[in-house]
PyMOL CGO cylinders between C-alpha atoms (Angstrom):
from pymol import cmd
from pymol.cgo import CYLINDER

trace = [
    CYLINDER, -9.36, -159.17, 50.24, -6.28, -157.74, 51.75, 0.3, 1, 1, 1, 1, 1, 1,
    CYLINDER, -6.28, -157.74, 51.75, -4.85, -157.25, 47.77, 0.3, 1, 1, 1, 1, 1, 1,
    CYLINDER, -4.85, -157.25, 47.77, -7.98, -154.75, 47.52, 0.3, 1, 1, 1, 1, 1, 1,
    CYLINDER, -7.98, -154.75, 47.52, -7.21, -153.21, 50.95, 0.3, 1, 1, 1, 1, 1, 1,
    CYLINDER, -7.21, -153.21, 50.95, -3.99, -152.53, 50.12, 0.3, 1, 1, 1, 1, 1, 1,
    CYLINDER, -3.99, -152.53, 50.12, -5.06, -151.58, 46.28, 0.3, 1, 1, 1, 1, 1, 1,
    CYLINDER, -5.06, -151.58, 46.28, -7.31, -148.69, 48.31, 0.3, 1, 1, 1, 1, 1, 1,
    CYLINDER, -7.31, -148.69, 48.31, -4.67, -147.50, 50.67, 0.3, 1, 1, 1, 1, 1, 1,
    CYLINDER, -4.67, -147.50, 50.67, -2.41, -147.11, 47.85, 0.3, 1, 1, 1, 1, 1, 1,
    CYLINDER, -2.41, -147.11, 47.85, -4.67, -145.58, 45.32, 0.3, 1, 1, 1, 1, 1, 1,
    CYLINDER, -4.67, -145.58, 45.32, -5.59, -143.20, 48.83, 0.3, 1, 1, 1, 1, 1, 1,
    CYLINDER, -5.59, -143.20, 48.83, -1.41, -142.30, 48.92, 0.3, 1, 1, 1, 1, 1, 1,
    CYLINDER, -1.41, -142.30, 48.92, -2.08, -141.47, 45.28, 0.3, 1, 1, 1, 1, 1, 1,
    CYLINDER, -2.08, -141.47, 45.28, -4.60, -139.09, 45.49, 0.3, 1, 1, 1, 1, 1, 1,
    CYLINDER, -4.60, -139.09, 45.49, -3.82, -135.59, 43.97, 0.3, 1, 1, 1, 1, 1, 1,
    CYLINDER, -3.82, -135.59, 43.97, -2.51, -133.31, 46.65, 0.3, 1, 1, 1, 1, 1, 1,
    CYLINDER, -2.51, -133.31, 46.65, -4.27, -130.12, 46.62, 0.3, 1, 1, 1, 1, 1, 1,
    CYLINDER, -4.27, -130.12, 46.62, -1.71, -126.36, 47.52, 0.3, 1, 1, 1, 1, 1, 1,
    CYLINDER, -1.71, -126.36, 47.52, -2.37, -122.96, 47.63, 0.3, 1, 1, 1, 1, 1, 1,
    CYLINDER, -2.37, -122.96, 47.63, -0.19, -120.19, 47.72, 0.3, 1, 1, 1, 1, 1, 1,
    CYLINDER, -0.19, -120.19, 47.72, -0.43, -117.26, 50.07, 0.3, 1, 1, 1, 1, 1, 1,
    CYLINDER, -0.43, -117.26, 50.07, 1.81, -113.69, 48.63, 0.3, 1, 1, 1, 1, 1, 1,
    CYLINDER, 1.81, -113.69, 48.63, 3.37, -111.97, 51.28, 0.3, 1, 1, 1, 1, 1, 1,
    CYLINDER, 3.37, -111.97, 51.28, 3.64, -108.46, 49.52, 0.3, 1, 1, 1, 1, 1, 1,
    CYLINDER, 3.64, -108.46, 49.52, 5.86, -105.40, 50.86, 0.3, 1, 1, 1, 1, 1, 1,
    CYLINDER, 5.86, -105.40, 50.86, 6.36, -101.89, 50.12, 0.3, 1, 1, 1, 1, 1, 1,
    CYLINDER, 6.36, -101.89, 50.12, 9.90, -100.19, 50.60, 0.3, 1, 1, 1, 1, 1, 1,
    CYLINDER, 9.90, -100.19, 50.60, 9.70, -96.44, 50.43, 0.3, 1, 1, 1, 1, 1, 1,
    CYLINDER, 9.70, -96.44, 50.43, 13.35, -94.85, 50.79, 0.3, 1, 1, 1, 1, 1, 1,
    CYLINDER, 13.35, -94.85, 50.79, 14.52, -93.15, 53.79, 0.3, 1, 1, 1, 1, 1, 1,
    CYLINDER, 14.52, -93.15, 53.79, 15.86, -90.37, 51.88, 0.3, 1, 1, 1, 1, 1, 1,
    CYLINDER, 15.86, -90.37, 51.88, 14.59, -87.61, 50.06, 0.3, 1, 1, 1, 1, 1, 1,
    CYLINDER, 14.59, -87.61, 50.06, 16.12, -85.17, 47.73, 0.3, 1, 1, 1, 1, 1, 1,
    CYLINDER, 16.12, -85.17, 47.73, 14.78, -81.77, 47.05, 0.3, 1, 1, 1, 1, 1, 1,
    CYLINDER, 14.78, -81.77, 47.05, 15.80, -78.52, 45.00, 0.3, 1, 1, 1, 1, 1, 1,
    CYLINDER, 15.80, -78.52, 45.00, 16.30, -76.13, 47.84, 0.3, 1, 1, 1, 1, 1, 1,
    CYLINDER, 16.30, -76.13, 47.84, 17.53, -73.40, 45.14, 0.3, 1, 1, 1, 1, 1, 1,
    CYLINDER, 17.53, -73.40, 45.14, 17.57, -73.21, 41.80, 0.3, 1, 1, 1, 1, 1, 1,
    CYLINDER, 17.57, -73.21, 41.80, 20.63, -72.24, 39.71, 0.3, 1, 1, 1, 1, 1, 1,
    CYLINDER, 20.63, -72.24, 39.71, 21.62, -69.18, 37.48, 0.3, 1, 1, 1, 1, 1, 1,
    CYLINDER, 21.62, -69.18, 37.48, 24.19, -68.37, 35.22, 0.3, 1, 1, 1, 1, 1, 1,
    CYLINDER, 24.19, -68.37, 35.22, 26.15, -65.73, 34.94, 0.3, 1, 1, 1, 1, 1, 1,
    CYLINDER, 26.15, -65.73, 34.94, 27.85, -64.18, 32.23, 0.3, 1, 1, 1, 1, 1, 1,
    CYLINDER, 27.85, -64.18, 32.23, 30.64, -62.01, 33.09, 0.3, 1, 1, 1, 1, 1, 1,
    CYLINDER, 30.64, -62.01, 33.09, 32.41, -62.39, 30.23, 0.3, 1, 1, 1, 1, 1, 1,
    CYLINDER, 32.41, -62.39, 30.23, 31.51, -63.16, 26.63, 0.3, 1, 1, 1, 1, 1, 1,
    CYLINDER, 31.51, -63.16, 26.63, 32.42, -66.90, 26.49, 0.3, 1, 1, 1, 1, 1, 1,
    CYLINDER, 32.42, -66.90, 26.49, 31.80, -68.05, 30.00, 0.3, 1, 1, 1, 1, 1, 1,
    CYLINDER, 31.80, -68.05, 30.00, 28.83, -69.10, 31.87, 0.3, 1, 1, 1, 1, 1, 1,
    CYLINDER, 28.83, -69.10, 31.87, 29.22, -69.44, 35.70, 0.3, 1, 1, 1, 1, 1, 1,
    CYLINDER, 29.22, -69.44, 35.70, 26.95, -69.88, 38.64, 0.3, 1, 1, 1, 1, 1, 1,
    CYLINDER, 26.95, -69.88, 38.64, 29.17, -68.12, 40.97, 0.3, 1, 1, 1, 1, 1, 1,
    CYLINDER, 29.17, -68.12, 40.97, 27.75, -65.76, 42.72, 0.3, 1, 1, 1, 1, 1, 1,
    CYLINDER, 27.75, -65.76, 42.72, 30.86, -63.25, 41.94, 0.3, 1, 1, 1, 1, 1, 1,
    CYLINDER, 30.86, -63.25, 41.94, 30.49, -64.12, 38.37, 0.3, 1, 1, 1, 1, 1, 1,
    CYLINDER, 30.49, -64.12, 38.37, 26.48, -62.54, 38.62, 0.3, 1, 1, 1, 1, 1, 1,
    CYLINDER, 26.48, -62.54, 38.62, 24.85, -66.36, 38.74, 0.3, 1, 1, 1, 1, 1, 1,
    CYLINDER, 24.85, -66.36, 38.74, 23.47, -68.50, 41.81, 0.3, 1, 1, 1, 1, 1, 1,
    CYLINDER, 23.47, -68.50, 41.81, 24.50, -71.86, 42.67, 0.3, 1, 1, 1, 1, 1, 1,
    CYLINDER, 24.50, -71.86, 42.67, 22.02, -74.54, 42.90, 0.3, 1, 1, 1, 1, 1, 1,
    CYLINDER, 22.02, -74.54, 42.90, 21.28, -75.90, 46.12, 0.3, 1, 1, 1, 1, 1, 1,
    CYLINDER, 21.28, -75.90, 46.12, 19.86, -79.80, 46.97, 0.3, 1, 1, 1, 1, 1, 1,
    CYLINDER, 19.86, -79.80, 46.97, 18.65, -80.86, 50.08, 0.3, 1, 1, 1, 1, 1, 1,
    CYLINDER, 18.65, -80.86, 50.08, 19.25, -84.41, 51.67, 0.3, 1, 1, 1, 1, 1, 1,
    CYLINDER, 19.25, -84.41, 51.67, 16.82, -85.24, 54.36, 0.3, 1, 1, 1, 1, 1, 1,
    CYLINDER, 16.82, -85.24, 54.36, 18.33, -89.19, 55.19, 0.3, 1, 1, 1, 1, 1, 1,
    CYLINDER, 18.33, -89.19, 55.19, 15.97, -90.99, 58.49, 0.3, 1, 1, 1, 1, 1, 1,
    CYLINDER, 15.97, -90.99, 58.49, 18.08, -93.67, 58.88, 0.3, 1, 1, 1, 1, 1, 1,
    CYLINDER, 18.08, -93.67, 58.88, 22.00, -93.24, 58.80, 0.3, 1, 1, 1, 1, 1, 1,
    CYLINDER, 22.00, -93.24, 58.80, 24.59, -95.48, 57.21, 0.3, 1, 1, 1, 1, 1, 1,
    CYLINDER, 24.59, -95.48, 57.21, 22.27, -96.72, 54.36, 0.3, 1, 1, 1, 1, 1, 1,
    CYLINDER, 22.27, -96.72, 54.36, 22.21, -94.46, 51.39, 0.3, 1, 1, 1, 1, 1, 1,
    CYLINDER, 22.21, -94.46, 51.39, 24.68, -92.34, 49.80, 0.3, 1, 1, 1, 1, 1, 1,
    CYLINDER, 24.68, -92.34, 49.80, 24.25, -88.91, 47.58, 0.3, 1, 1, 1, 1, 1, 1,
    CYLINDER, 24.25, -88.91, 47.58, 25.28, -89.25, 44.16, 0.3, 1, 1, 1, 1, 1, 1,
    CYLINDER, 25.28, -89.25, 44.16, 25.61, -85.49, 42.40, 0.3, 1, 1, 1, 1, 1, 1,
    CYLINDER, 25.61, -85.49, 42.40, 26.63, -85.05, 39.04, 0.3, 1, 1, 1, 1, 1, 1,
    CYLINDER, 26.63, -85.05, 39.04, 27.60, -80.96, 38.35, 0.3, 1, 1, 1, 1, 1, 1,
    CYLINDER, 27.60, -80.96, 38.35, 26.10, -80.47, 34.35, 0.3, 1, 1, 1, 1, 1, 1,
    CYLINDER, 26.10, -80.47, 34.35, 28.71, -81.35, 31.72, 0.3, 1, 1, 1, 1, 1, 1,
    CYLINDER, 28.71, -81.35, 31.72, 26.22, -80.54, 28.77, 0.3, 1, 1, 1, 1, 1, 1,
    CYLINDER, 26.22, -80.54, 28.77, 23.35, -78.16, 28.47, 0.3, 1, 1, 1, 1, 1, 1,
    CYLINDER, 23.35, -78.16, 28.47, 20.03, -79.76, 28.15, 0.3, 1, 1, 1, 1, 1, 1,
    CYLINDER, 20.03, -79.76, 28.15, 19.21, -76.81, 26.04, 0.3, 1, 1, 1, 1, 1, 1,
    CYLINDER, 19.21, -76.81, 26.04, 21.11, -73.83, 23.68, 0.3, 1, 1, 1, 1, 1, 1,
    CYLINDER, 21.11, -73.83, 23.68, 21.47, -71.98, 21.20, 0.3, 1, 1, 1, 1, 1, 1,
    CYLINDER, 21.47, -71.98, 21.20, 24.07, -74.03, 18.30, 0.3, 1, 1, 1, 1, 1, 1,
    CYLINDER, 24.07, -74.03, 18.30, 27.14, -74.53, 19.19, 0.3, 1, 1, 1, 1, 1, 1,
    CYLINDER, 27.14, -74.53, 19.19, 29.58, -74.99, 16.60, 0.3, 1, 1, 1, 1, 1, 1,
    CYLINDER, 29.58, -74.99, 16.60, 32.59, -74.75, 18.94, 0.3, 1, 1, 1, 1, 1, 1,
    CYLINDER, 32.59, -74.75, 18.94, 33.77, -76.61, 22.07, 0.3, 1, 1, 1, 1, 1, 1,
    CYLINDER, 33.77, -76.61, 22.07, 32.54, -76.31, 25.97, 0.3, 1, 1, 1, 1, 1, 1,
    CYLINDER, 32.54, -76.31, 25.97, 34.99, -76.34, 28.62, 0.3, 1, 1, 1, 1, 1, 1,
    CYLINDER, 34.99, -76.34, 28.62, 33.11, -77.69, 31.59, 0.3, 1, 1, 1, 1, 1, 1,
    CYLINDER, 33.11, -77.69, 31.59, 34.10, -77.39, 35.32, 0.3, 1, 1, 1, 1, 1, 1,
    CYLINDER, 34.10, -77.39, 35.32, 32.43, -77.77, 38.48, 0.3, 1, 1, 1, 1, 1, 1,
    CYLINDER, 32.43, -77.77, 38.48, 32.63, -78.98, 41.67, 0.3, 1, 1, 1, 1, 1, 1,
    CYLINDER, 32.63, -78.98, 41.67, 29.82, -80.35, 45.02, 0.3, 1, 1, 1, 1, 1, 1,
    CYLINDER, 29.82, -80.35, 45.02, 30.21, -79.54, 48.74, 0.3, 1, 1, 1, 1, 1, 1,
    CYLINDER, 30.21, -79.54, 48.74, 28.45, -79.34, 51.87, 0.3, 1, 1, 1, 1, 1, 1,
    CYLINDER, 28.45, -79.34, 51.87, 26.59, -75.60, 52.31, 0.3, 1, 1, 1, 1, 1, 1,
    CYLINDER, 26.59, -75.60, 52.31, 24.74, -76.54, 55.60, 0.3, 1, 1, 1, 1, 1, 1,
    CYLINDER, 24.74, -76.54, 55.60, 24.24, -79.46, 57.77, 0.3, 1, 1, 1, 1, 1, 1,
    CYLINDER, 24.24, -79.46, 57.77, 21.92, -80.32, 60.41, 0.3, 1, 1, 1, 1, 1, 1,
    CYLINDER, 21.92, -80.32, 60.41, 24.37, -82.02, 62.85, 0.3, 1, 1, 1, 1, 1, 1,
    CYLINDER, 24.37, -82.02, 62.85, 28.08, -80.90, 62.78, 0.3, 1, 1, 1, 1, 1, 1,
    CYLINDER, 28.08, -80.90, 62.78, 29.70, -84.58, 62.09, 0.3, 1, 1, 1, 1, 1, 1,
    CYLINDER, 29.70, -84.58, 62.09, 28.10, -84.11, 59.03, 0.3, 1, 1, 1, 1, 1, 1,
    CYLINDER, 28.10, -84.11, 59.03, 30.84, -81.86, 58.35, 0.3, 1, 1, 1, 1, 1, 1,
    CYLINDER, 30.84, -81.86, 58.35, 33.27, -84.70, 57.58, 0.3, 1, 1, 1, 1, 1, 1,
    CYLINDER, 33.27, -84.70, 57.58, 31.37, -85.29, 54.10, 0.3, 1, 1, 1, 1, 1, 1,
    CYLINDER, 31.37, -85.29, 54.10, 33.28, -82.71, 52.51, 0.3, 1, 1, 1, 1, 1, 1,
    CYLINDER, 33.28, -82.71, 52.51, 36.47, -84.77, 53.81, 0.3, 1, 1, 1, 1, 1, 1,
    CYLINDER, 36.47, -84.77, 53.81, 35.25, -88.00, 52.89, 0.3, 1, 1, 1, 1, 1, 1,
    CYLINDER, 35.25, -88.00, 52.89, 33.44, -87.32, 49.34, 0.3, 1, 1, 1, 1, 1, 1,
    CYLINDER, 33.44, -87.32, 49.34, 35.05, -89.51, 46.36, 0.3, 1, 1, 1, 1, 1, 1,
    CYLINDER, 35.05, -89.51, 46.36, 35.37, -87.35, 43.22, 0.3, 1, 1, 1, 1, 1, 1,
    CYLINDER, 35.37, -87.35, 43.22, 35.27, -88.70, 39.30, 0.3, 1, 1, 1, 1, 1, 1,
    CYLINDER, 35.27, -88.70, 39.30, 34.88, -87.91, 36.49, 0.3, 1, 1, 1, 1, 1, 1,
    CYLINDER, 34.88, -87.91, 36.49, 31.47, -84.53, 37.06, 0.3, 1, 1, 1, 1, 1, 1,
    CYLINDER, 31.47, -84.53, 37.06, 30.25, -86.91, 39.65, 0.3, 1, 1, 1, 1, 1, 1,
    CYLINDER, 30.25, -86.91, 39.65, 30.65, -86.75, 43.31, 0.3, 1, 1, 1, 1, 1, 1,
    CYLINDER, 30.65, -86.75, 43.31, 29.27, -89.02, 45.98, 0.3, 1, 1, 1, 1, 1, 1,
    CYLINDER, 29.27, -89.02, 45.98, 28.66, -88.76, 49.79, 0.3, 1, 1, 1, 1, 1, 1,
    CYLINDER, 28.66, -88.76, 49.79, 28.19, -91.36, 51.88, 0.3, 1, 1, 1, 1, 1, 1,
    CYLINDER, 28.19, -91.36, 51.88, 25.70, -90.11, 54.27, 0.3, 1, 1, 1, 1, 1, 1,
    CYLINDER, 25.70, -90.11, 54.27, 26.66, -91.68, 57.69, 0.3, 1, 1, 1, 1, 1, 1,
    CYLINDER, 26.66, -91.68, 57.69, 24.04, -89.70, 60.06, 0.3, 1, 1, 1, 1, 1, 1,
    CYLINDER, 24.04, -89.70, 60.06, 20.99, -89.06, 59.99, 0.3, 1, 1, 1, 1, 1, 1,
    CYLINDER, 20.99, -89.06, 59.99, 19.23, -85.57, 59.24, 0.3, 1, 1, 1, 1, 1, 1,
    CYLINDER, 19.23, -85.57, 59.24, 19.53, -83.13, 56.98, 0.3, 1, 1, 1, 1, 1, 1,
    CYLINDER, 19.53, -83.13, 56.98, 22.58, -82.30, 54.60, 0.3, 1, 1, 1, 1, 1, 1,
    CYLINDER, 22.58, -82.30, 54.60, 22.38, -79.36, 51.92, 0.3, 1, 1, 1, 1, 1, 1,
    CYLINDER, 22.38, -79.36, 51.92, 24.82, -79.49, 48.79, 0.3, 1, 1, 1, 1, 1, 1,
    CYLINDER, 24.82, -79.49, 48.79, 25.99, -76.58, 46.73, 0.3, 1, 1, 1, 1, 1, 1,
    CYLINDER, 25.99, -76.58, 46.73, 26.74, -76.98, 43.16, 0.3, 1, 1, 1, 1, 1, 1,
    CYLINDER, 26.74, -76.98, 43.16, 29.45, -74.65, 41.38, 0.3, 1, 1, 1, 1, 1, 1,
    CYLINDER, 29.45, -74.65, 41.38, 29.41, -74.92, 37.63, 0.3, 1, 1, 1, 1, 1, 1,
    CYLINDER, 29.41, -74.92, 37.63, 30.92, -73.06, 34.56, 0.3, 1, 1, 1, 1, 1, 1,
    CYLINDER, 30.92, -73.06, 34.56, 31.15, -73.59, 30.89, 0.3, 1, 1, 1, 1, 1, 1,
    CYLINDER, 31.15, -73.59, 30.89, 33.54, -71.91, 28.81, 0.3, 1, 1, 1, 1, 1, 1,
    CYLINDER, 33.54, -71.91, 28.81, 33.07, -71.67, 25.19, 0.3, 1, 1, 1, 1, 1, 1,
    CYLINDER, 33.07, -71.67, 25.19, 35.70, -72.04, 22.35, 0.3, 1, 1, 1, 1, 1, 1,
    CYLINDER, 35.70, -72.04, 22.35, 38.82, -70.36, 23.00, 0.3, 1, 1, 1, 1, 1, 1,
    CYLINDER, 38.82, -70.36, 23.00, 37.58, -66.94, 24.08, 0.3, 1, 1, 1, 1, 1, 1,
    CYLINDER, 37.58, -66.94, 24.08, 34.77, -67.27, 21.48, 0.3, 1, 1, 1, 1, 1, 1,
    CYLINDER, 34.77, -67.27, 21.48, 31.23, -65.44, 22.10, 0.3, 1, 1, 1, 1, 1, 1,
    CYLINDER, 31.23, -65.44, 22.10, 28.49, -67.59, 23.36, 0.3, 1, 1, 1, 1, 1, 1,
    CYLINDER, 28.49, -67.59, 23.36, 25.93, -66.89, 20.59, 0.3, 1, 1, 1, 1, 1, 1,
    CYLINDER, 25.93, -66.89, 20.59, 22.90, -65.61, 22.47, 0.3, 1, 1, 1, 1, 1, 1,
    CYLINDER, 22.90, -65.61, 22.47, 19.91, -67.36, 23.56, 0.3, 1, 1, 1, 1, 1, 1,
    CYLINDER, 19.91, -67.36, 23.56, 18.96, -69.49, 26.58, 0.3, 1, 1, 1, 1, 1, 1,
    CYLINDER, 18.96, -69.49, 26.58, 21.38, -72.12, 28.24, 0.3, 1, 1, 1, 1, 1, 1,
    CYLINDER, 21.38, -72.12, 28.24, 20.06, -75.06, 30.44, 0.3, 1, 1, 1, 1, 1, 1,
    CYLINDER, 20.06, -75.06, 30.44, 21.88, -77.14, 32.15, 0.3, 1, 1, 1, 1, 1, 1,
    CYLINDER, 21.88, -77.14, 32.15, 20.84, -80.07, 35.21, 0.3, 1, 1, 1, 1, 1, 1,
    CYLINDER, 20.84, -80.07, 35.21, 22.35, -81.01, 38.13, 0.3, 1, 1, 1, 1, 1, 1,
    CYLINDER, 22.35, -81.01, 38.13, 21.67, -84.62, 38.79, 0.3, 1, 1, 1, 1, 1, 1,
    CYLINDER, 21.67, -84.62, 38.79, 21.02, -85.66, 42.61, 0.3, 1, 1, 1, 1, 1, 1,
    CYLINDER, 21.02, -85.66, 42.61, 20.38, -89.16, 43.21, 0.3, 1, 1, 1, 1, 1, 1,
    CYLINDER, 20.38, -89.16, 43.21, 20.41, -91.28, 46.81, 0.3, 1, 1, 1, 1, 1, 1,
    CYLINDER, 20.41, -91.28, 46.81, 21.74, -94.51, 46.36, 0.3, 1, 1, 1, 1, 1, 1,
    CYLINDER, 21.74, -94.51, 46.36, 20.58, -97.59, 48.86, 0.3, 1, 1, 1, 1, 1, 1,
    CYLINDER, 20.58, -97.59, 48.86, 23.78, -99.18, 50.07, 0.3, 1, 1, 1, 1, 1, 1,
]
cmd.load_cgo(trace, "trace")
């Protein structure tokens, strides 16, 4: 008798243990959001160069960070170092440009400009208060060694990206 007690207590340890799982589910939207504030133009004040300077007849592009919470993303611009679209090209592009602060909402924002780290077409920001920050983009291609840009329509993109740190 107690060999079939225990028997049943054991077999009872034995028993399949039944689980269920429970998802805990989450949704992360940023903090910061990047919009075209202006969109850019080129110039062409002379035959082989396209600039969006204003003195050179074009408009600079203009994007907009609006960051909520400070000290957790930074803006990562790229100036164009290719056109997305053209005429052929049978020659080289000579591409320069640069990214800076235009306007700020707050003026410690204004220390961007000092702090920015610059490679390459790229430049990044690391936005360290909260509101909003706008960025001007210069950019000019020249073509060939004072060769005519053939004529047609030129495209080229400014990349903006804010990246969670």
């Amino acid at each position: 008798m107690k060999k079939l007690a225990i028997l049943l207590v054991c077999s009872g340890i034995a028993a399949p243990a039944f689980s269920e799982e429970a998802p805990i589910e989450g949704v992360v939207e940023s903090k910061c959001v990047i919009t075209t504030d202006t969109t850019g133009v080129y110039g062409n004040p002379v035959p082989y160069k396209l600039s969006a300077a204003a003195a050179d007849g074009g408009v600079l592009p203009i994007v907009r960070y609006d960051v909520v919470s400070a000290d957790y993303y930074k803006a990562v611009i790229d100036y164009p170092n290719e056109f997305t679209t053209s005429p052929v090209l049978d020659d080289v592009v000579a591409w320069t440009g640069s990214v800076s602060t235009d306007q700020v909402s707050d003026a410690g924002m204004s220390a961007y400009d000092t702090n920015k780290v610059e490679y390459n077409n790229t430049t990044e920001f690391e936005l360290t208060i909260a509101g909003s920050t706008w960025f001007k983009i210069e950019s000019t291609a020249e073509y060939g060694f004072n060769k005519s840009l053939p004529a047609g329509n030129y495209t080229a993109v400014v990349n903006a990206e804010c990246i969670a740190i």
